[in-house]
C-alpha positions in Angstrom: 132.3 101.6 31.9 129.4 101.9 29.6 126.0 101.9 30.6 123.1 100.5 28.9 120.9 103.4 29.5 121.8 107.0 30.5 118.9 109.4 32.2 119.8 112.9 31.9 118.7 116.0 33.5 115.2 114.6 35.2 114.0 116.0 38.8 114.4 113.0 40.8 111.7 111.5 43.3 113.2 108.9 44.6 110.1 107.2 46.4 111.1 107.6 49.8 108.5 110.9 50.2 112.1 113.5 49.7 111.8 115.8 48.4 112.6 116.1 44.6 117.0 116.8 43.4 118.7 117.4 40.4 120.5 114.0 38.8 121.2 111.7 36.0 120.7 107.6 36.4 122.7 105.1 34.7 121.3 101.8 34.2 122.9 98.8 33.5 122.3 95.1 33.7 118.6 95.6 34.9 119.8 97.9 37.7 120.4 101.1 38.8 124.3 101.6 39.7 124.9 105.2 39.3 122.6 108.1 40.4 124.9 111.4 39.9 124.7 115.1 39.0 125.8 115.6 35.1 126.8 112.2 34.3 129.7 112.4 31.7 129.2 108.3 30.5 129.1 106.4 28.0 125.5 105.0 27.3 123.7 102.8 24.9 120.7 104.6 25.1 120.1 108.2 26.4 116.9 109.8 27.3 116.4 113.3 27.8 114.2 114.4 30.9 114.4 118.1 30.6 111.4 119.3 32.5 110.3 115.7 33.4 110.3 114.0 36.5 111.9 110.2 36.6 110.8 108.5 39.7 110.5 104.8 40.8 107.6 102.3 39.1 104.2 102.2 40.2 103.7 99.2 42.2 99.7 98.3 41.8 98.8 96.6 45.0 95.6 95.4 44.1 94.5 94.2 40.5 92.9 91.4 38.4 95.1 90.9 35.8 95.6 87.1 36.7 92.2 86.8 34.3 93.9 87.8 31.2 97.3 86.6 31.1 96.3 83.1 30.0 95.1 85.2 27.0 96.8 88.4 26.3 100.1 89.8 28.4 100.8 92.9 26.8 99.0 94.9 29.7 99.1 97.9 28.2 96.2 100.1 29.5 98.8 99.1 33.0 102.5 99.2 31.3 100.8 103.3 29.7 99.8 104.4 33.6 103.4 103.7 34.9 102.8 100.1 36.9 105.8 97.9 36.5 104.4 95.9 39.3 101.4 94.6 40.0 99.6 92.5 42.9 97.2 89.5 41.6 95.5 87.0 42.8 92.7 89.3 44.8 89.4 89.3 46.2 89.5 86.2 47.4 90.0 84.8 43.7 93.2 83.4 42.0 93.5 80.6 39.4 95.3 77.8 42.4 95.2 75.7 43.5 92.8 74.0 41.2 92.5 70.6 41.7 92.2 67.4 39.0 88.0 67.0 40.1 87.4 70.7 40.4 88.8 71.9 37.0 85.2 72.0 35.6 83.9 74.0 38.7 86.5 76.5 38.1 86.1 76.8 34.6 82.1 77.6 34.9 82.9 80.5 37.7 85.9 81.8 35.9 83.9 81.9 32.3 81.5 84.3 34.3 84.7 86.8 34.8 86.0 85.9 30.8 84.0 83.6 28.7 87.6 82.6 26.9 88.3 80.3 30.1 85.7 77.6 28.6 88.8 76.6 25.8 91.7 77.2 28.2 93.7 74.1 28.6 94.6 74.2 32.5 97.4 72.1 33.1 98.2 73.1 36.4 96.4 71.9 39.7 99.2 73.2 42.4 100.2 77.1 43.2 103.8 75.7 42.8 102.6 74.5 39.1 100.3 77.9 38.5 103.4 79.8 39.6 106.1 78.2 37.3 103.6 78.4 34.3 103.3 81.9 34.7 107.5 82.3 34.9 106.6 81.1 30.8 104.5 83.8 30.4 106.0 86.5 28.5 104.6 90.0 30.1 106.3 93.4 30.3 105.5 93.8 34.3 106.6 91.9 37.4 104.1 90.0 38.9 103.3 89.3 42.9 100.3 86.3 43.5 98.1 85.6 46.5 96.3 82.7 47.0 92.7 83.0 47.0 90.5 82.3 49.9 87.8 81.2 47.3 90.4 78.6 45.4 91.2 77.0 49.0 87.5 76.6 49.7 86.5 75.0 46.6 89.4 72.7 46.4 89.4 71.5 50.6 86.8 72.6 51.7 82.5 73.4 51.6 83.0 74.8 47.9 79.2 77.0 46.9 77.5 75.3 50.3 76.5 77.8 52.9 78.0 76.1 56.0 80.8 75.6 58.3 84.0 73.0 57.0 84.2 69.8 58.6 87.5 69.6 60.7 88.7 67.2 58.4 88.1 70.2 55.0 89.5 72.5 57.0 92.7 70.8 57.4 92.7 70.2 53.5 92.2 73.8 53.2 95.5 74.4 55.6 96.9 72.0 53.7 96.3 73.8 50.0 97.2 76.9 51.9 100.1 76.1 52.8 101.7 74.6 49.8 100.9 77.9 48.5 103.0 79.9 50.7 105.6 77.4 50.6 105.4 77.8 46.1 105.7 81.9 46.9 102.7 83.0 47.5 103.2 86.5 49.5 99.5 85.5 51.3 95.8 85.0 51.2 93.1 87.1 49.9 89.1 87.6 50.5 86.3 88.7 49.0 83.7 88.8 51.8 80.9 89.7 49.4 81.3 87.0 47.1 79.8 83.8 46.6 80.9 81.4 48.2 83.3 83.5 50.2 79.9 85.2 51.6 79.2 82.2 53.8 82.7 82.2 55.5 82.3 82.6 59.1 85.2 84.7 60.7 86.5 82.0 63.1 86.9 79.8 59.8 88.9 82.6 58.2 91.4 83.3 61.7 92.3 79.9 61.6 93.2 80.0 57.7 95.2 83.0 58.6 97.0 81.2 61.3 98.8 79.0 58.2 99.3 82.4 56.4 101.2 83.7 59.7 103.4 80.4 60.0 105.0 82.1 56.6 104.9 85.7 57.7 102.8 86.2 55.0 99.7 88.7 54.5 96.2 89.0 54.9 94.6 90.9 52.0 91.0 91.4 52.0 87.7 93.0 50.3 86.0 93.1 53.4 82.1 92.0 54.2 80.9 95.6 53.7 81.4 98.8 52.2 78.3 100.5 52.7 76.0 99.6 56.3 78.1 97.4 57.7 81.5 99.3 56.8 82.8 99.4 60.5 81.8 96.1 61.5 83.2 94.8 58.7 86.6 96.6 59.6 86.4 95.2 63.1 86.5 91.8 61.6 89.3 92.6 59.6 91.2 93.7 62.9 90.4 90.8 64.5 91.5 88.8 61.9 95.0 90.0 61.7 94.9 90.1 65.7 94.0 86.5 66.4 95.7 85.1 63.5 99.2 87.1 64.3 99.6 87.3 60.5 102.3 90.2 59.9 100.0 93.0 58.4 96.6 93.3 56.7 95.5 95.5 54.1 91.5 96.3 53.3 91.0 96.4 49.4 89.7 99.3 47.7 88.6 101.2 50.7 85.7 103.3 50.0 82.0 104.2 51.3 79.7 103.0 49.3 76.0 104.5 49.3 74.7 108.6 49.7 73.2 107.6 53.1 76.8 105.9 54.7 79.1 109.2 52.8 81.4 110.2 55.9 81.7 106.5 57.6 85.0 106.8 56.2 86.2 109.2 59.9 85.4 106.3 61.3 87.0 103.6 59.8 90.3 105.3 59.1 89.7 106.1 62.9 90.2 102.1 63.7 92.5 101.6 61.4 94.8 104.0 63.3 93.8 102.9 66.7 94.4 99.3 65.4 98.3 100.7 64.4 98.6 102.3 67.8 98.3 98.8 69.5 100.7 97.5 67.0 98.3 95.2 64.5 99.8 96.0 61.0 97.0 97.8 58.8 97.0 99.9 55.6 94.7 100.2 53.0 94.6 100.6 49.1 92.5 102.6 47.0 91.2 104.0 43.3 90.4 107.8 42.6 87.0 107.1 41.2 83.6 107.9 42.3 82.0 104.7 41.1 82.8 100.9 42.0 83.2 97.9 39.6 82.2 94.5 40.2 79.9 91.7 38.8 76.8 91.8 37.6 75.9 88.6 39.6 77.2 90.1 43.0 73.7 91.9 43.3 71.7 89.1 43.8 71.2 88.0 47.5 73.5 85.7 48.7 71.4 82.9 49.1 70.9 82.8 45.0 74.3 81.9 44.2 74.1 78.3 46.6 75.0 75.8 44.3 76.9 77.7 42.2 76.4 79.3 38.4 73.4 76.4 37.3 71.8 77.0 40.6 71.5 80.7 40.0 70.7 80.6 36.6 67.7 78.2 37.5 66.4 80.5 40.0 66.7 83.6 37.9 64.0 81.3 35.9 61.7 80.6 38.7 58.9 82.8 39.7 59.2 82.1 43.3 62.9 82.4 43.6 62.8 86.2 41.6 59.8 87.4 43.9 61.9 86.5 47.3 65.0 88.2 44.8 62.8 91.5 45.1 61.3 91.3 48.4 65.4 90.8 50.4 66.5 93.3 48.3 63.8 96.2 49.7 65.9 95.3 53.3 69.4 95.2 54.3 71.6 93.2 56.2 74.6 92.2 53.1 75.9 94.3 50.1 72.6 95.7 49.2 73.5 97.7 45.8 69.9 98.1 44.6 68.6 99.4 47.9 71.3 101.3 48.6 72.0 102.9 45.1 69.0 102.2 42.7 68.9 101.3 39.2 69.8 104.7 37.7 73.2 104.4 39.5 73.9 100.9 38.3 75.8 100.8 35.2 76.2 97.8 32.8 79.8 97.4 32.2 80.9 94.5 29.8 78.6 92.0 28.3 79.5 89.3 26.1 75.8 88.4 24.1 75.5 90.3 20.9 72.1 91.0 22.5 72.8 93.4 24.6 76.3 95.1 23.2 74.3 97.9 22.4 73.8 99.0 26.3 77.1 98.8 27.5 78.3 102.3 29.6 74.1 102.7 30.4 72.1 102.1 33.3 69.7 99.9 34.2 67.1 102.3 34.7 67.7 103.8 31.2 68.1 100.4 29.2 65.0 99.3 31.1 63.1 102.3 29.0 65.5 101.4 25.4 64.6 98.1 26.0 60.8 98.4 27.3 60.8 96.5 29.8 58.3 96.3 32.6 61.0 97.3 35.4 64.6 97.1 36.0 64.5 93.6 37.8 62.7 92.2 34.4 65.8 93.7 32.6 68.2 93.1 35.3 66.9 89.0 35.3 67.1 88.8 31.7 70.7 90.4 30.9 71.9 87.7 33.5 70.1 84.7 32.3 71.4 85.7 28.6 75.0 86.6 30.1 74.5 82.8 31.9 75.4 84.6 35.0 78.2 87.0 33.7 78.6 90.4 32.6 79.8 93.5 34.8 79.0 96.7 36.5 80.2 100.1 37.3 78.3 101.7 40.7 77.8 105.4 41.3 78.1 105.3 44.9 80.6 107.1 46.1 81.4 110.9 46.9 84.7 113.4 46.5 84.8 113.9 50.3 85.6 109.9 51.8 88.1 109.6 48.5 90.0 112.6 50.1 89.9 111.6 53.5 91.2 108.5 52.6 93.6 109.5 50.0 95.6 111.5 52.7 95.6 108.8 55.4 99.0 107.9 55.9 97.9 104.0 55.6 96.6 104.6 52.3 98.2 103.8 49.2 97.3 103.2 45.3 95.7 99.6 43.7 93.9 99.9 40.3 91.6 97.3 40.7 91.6 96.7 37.2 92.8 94.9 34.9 95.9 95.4 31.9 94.1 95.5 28.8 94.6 97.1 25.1 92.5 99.5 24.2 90.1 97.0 22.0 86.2 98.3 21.2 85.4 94.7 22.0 86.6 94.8 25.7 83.2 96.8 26.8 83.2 99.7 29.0 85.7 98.6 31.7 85.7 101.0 34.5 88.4 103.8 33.8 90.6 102.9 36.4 92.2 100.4 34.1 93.6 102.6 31.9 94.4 106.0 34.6 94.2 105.5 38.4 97.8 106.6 38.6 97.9 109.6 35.9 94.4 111.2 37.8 96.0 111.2 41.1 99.3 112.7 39.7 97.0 115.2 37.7 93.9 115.7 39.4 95.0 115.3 42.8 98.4 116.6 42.8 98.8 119.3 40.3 95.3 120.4 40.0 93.7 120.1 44.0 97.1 120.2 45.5 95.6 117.0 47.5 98.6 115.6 47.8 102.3 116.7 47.0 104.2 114.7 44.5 106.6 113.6 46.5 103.8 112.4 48.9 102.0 110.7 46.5 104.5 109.0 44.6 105.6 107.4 47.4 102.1 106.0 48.2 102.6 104.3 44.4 106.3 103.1 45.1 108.0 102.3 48.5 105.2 102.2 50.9 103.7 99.1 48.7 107.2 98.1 48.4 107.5 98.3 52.4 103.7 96.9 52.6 105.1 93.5 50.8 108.7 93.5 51.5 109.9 93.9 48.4 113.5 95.8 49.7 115.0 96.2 45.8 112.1 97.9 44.7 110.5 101.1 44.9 113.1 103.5 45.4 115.5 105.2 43.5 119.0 103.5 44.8 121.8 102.4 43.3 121.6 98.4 43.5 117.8 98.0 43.1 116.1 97.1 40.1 115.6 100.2 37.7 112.0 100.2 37.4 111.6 103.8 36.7 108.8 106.1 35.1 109.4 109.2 33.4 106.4 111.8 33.3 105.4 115.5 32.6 104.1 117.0 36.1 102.7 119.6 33.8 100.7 117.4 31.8 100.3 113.9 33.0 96.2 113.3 33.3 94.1 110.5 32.6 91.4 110.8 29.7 90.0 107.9 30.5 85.7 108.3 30.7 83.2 105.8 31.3 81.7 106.9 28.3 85.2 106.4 26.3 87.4 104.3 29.1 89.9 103.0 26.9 92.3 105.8 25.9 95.9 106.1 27.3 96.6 108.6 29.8 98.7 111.5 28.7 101.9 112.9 29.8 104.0 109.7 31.0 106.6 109.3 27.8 108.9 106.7 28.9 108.4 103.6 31.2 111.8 100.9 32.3 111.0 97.7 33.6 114.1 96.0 35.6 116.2 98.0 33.0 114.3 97.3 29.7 112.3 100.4 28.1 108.6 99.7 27.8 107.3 102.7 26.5 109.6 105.0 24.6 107.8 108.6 23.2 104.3 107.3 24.1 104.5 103.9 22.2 105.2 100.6 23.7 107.6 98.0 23.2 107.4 94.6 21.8 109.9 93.8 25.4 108.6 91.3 28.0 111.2 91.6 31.2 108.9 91.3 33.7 109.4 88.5 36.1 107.4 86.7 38.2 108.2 87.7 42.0 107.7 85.2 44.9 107.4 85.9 48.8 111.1 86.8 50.3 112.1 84.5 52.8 
């Protein structure tokens, strides 16, 4: 027989947490069907893996990358880290269901993640229409969508008010829910810090998760707090999954955000244990970073973004409205980043205003002195009102310590929380994580801290998010699954991604296959697209 691609003389990590063996992989048809010692077959292409190690692809369980596709689906800051997989739809945000009457809603909120959405031509209002759009979407990774909690409320239910659905809204929101799950949707996502996921009330969200647990599907979730109200926002999340019966839960980007909260993180891994001992389903995900990304927007109190984008850009106006601004934000009580960070730990990100291009990757604190301004919240105000409620932001706010802790949970495992993007000037300072979560674990972590062991932590990246969304031909090294391999140098694989300089390519990962196709080949990527979009196994 011959074989469409040959794998010679790697260390094999299959995924499973074994350790590493001696074999060659043979690759034909998109799969892997022979995994031997010294192969002696006939092959259309060979690569050498002398001193590399081939293992299964990274699986991203948590990313953003549903924002760019519509525009650009090479993903290559994603396809150069060694994800062949990633999870979308997150934080309570997707782009379905959108209804006919809300498309214009959508459209403002979306332009405030990428201003590009104001000319997009959205032509789908289901998740089943969303879904089979994206199957014509050429991209080099496979793709798994959650519903957003924030879609479902603005399409069914109390959209940017701050109260409770009418029985009758939340039906509708079951309703959109479910056609979701039924399209392929592996579950439902939140972002409990977000407007106008903020004014969810948990009883609202157990009884969305009910229709989520009719599919055995998932509840994935930034929860209500990562800083003061870490562990209560955890307890919610248990009792979420617990009342609902959905089949497992995962907390987003789990982290301890602010000096003063550094430690909470004993514990919350300490419930999310108990929570496994009494048999609720829990794991987390997480990034190797120090500092948080989000929008610029989130830091405004929660009553601010009632009424949505025009609503918050005319308060931002009003004198009244930006005194009470300052005055909530000395207290706490909701995702305080000023109070709980300051200005000199808050980071402009991305802007899109010519205006203020020349302050992207500084604080507020220091633009507020470039710029001379009065104070940070005259800056702060200003590069909103100009950004018509957009732009981004990078947090200093977390220490070495919790990211270890967590990182060597056994309920952890890896999510970018990024976004695939080329590495284009124009893009901003995106956080690092988008171009090298995956290369800093495997160099910092592994080979540098000793952390982790390899074989520990590339299973975290392969088969335990395989095993967290049932994906069974995935994320192993076996003959019959999918080949969706990465080949890397354990000597030399790093990330050089800064925040300074965040958009360079990791080094030390030469070769990437996606279900048998080689996307990256010596360092350079391929014009190939065989990634597929995956829907929820039934």
């Amino acid at each position: 027989m011959s074989y469409d691609i040959l794998i010679k003389n790697g260390r094999i990590i299959d995924g499973a947490g074994n350790p590493w063996y001696y074999a060659d992989v043979a690759i034909k048809d998109g799969k892997i069907v022979k995994i031997r010692p010294q192969l002696d077959v006939i092959a259309t292409k060979i690569i050498d893996a002398n001193g590399l190690i081939v293992c299964p692809g990274f699986i991203d369980l948590h990313s953003h990358t549903d924002f760019i596709l519509p525009f650009l689906s090479r993903v290559e800051s994603f396809i150069r880290q060694g994800i062949t997989t990633c999870v979308v739809g997150m934080c309570g945000d997707s782009l379905a269901p959108i209804p006919p009457e809300r498309v214009d809603d959508a459209k403002k909120l979306l332009c405030t993640i990428n201003p590009a959405f104001a000319n997009l031509n959205i032509s789908w209002n289901t998740f089943e229409e969303y879904l089979n759009k994206m199957e014509k979407v050429r991209c080099p990774l496979n793709l798994v969508f959650f519903v957003g909690y924030n879609n479902i409320r603005l399409a069914g239910g109390a959209a940017f008010e701050n109260r409770l659905p009418t029985n009758k809204e939340l039906e509708s929101m079951k309703n959109y829910l479910a056609e979701a799950m039924e399209a392929g949707a592996f579950g439902m996502s939140t972002g409990l810090i977000y407007s106008p996921q903020v004014y969810a009330k948990t009883e609202e969200l157990i009884e969305l998760a009910k229709v989520v647990a009719k599919y055995r599907g998932l509840y994935f979730s930034h929860i209500r707090g990562e800083g003061k109200t870490l562990i209560n926002a955890v307890k919610e999340f248990i009792e979420i999954i617990e009342k609902s019966g959905c089949i497992g839960g995962q907390i987003a980007h789990h982290k301890v955000s602010g000096k003063i909260y550094w430690g909470t993180s004993k514990e919350s891994l300490r419930l999310i244990e108990e929570a496994n001992s009494r048999g609720i389903n829990i794991s987390c995900d997480q990034y190797p970073y120090t500092r948080g990304m989000t929008s610029l927007s989130t830091i405004l109190p929660p009553w601010v973004h009632e009424g949505g984008v025009d609503k918050i850009l005319e308060r931002l106006q009003n004198s009244k409205d930006r005194n009470r601004i300052k005055n909530e934000t000395r207290n706490e009580g909701w995702e305080n980043f000023i109070h709980e960070n300051g200005f000199e730990s808050i980071y402009i990100s991305t802007v899109n205003t010519k205006k203020w291009k020349d302050i992207e990757g500084k604080n507020i604190a220091e633009i507020t002195k470039i710029k001379g301004k009065i104070d940070g919240w005259e800056t702060l105000f200003e590069i909103l009102i100009d950004e018509k409620g957009g732009g981004t932001m990078t947090i200093e706010s977390m220490c070495e310590e919790d990211i270890r802790r967590i990182m060597t949970n056994r309920y952890q495992m890896v999510g970018t929380d990024g976004i695939g993007v080329p590495a284009n000037p124009s893009f901003g300072k995106f956080h690092p994580r988008f171009f090298g979560t995956y290369p800093r674990i495997l160099g910092k972590y592994v080979r540098e801290e000793k952390v982790l062991t390899l074989e520990e932590a590339i299973r975290k990246m392969t088969s335990f998010p395989a095993q967290r969304l049932g994906l069974r031909d995935r994320g192993l090294i076996r003959e019959d699954l999918w080949a969706d391999l990465v080949i890397f140098d354990p000597n030399t694989v790093i990330d050089i991604a800064t925040y300074e300089n965040p958009l360079q390519y990791p080094e030390g990962i030469p070769h990437v296959i996606v279900n048998g196709i080689i996307i990256v080949e010596n360092n350079k990527q391929n014009r190939k697209y065989p990634g597929r979009v995956l829907r929820r196994p039934t």
